[in-house]
Backbone bond lengths (Angstrom), bond angles and torsions (degrees), N, CA, C in turn:
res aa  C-N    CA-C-N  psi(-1)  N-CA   C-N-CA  omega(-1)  CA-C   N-CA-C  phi
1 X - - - 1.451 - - 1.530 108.74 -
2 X 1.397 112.95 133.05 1.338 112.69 -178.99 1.816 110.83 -90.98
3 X 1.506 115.62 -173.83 1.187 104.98 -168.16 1.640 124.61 -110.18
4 X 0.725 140.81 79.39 1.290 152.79 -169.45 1.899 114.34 -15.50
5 X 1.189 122.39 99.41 1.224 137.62 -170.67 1.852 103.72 -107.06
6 X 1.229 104.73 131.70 1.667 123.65 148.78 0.975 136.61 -85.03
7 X 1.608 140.08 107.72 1.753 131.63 -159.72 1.400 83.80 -115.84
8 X 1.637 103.21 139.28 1.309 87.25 167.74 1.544 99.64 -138.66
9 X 1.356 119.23 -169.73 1.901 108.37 -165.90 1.935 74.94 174.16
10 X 1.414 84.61 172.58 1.374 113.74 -161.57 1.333 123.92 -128.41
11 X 1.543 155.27 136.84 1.504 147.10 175.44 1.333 111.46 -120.70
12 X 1.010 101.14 150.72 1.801 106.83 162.26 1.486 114.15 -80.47
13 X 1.264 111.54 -31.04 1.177 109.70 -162.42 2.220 106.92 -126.71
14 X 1.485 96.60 121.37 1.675 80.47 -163.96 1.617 114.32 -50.34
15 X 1.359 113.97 -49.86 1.195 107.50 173.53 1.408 148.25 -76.90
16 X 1.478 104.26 40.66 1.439 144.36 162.85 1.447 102.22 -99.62
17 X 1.077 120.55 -56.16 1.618 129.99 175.31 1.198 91.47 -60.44
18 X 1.160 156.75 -78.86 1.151 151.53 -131.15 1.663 117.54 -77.77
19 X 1.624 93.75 -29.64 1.632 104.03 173.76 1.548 107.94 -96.03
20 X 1.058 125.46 -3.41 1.267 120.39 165.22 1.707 124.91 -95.21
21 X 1.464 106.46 -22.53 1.452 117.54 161.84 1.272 111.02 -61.19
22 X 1.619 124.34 -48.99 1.389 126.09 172.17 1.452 121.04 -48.36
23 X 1.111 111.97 -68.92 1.268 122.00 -174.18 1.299 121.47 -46.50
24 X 1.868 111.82 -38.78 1.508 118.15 158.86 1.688 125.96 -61.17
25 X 1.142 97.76 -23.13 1.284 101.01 177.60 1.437 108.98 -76.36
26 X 1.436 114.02 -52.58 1.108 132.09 -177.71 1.224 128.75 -34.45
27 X 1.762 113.34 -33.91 1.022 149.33 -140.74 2.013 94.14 -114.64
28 X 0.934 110.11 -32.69 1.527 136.85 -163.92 1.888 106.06 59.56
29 X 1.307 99.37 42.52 1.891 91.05 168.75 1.589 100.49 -81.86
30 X 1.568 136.62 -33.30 0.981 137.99 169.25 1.782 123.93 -107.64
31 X 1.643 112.74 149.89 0.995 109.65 176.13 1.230 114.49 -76.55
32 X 1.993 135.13 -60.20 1.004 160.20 86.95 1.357 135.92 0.78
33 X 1.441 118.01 140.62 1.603 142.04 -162.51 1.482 115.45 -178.96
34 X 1.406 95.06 119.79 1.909 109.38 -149.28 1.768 81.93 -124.42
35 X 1.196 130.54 102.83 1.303 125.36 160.40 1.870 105.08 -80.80
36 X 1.277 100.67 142.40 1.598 93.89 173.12 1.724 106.97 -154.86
37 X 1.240 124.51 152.93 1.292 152.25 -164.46 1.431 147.43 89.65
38 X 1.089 154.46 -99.44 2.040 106.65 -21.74 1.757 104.31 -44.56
39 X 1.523 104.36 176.81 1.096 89.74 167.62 1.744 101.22 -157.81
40 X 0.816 135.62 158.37 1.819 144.40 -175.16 1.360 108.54 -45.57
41 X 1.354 156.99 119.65 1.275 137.87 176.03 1.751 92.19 -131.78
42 X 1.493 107.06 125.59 1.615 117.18 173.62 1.134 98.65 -112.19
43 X 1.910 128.59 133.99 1.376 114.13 172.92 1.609 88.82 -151.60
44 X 1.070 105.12 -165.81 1.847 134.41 -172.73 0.853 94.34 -126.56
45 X 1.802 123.11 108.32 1.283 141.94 148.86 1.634 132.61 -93.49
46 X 0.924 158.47 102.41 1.262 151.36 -177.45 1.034 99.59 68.40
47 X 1.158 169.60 -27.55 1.407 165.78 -114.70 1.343 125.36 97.53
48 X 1.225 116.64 7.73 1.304 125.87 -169.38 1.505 120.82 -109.77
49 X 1.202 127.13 -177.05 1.561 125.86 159.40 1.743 96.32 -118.81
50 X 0.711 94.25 153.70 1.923 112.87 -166.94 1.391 115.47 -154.50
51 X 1.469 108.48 148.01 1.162 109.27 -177.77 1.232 108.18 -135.97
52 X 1.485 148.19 172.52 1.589 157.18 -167.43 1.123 117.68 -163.69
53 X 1.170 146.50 143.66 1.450 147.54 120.55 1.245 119.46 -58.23
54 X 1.486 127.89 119.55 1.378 133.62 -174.72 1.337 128.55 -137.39
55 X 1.002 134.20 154.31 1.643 130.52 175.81 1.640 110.09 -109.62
56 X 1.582 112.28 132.19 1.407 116.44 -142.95 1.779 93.90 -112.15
57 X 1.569 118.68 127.04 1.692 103.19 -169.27 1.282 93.99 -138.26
58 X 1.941 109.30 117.89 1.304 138.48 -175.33 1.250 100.52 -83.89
59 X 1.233 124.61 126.16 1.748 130.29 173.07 1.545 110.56 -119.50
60 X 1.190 126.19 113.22 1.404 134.16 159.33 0.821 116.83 -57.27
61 X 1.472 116.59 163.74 2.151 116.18 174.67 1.603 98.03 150.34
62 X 1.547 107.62 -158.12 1.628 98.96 -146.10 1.446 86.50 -126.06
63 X 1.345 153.08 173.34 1.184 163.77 179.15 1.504 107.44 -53.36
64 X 1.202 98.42 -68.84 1.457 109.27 -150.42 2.072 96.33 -76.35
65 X 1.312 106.20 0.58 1.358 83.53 173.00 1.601 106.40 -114.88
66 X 1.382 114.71 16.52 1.954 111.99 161.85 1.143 111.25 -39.04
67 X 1.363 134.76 -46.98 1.441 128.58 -152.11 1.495 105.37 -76.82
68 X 1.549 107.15 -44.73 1.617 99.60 166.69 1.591 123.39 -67.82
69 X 1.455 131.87 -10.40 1.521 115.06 -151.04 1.854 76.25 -114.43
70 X 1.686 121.95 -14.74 1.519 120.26 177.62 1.884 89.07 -77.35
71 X 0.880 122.24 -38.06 1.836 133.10 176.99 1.333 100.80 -28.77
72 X 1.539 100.28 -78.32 1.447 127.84 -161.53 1.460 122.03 -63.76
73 X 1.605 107.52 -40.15 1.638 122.76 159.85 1.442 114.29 -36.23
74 X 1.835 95.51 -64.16 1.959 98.38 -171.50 1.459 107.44 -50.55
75 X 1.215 115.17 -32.40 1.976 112.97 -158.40 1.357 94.56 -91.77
76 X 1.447 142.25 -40.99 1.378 129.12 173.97 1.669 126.88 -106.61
77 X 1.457 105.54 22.78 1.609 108.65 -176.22 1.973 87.57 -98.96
78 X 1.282 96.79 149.66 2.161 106.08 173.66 1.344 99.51 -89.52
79 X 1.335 131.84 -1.11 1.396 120.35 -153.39 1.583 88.58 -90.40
80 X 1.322 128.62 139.57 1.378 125.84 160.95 1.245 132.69 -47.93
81 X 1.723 107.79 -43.23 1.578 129.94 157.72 1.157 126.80 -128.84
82 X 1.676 107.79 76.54 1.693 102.33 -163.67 1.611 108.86 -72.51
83 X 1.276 105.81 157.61 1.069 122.57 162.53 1.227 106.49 -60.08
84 X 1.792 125.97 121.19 1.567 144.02 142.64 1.110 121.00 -115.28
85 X 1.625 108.72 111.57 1.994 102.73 -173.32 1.901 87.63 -128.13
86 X 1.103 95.23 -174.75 1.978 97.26 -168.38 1.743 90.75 -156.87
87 X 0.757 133.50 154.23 1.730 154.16 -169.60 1.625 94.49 -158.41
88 X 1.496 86.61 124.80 1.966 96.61 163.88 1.284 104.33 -92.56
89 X 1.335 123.69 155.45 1.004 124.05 170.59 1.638 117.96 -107.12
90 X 1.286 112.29 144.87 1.418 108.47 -173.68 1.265 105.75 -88.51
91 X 1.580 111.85 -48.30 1.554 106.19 -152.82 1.429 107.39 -103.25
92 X 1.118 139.87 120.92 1.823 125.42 176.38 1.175 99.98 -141.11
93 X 1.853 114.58 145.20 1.265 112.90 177.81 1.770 109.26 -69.07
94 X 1.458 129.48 145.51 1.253 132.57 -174.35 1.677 99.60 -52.70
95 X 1.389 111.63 -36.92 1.574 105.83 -166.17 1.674 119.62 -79.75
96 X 1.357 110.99 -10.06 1.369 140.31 172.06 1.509 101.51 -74.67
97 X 1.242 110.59 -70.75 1.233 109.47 -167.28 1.658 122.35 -66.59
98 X 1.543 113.50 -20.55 1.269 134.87 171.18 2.105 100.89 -64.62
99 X 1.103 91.72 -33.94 1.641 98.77 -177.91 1.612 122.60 -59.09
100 X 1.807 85.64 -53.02 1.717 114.00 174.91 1.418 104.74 -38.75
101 X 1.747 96.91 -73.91 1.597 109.73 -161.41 1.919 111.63 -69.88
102 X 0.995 136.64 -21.22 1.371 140.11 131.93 1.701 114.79 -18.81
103 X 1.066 111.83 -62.90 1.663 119.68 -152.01 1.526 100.92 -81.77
104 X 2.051 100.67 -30.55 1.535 83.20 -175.24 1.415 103.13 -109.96
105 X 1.189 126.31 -17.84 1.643 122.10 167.22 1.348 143.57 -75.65
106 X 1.656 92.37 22.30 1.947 104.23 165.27 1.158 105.97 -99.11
């Protein structure tokens, strides 16, 4: 059993998120795609403090395929430097995770 990872990344615009959740899915690098907000984003830009409204999109999937769905982000995300972060997950029900690795390993 592989290990159940969360990628998550960010849009300005929801339906950027929304076509990029598809397409991953589409693609089967992910099982899951949770768009959620807008939501407040404060960061450090160029030298600055900055702020955004953004829509935040959680992608499920299995470890060993981050490197492709971090791949696929750079070539279809608008953001110049999007946000890509990954969380392992410790705890998953076996029947969940049996679901994951199904959806993305055909």
């Amino acid at each position: 059993m592989h290990s159940l990872i969360i990628i998550s990344t960010t849009f300005e615009q929801k339906e950027d998120g929304a076509r990029v959740a598809r397409l991953l899915l589409d693609e089967r690098l992910v099982a899951c795609a949770q768009l959620s907000g807008p939501i407040s984003s404060y960061y450090r830009w160029e030298g600055d403090v900055a702020s955004s409204t953004e829509f935040s999109l959680s992608l499920k999937t299995i470890g060993p395929l981050y490197k492709k769905v971090e791949a696929r982000l750079r070539e279809v995300h608008p953001y110049e430097l999007p946000e890509i972060v990954s969380q392992t997950i410790t705890g998953v029900s076996e029947e969940y995770m049996e679901w994951v690795e199904t959806e993305v390993l055909q």
